[in-house]
C-alpha positions in Angstrom: 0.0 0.0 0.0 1.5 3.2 -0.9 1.3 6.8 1.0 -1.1 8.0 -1.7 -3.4 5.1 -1.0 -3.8 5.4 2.8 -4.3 9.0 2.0 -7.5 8.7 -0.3 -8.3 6.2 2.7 -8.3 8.5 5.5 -10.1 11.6 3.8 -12.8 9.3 2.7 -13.4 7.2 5.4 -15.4 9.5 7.5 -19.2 10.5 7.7 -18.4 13.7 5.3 -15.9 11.9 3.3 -18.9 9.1 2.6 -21.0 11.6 1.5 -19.1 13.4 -0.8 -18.2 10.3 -3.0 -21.4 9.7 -2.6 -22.4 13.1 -4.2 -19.5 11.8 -7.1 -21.2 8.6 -7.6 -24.5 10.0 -8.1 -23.7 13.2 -10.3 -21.0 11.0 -12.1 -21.2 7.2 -12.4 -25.3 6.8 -12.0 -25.9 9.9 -13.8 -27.7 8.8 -17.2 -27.4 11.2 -20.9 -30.5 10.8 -23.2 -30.4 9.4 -26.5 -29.5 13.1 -28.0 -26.4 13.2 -26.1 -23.2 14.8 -28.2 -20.3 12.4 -28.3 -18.3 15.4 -26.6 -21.0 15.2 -23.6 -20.4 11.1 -23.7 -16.8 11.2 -23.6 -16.6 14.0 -20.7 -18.9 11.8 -18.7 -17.3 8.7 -19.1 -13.7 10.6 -18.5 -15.4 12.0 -14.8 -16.6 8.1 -14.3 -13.2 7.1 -14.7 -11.7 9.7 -12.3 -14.6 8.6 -9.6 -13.7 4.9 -10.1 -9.8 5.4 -9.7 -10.8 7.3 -6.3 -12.9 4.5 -4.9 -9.9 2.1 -6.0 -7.4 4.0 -4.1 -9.8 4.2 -1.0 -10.3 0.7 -2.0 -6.5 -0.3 -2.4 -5.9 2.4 0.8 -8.3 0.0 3.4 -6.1 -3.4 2.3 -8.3 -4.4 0.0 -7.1 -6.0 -3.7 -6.3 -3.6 -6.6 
């Protein structure tokens, strides 16, 4: 486990920490586009997705858990 890791680790692991990914997760990862999406709106979503799922892996990574 690397310093980094433990970091992400600590600042989420409390109450307010919880709730913002939380907030990430829902205006990121569950949000849906409509079938008129642009391809520019598609690929800046799914580029914040992948920013919100390399968070939870460090948190993940951070706690012991696998990579």
């Amino acid at each position: 486990m690397s310093d980094i890791e433990l970091a992400y680790a600590k600042t989420f692991a409390g109450n307010m920490g919880q709730r913002v990914l939380a907030h990430m997760r829902k205006i990121t990862i569950e949000r849906v586009l409509g079938p008129n999406a642009t391809e520019s709106e598609l690929r800046s979503l799914e580029s914040q997705r992948f920013f919100v799922h390399q968070i939870e892996n460090l948190i993940q990574r951070g706690q012991g858990g696998a990579s």
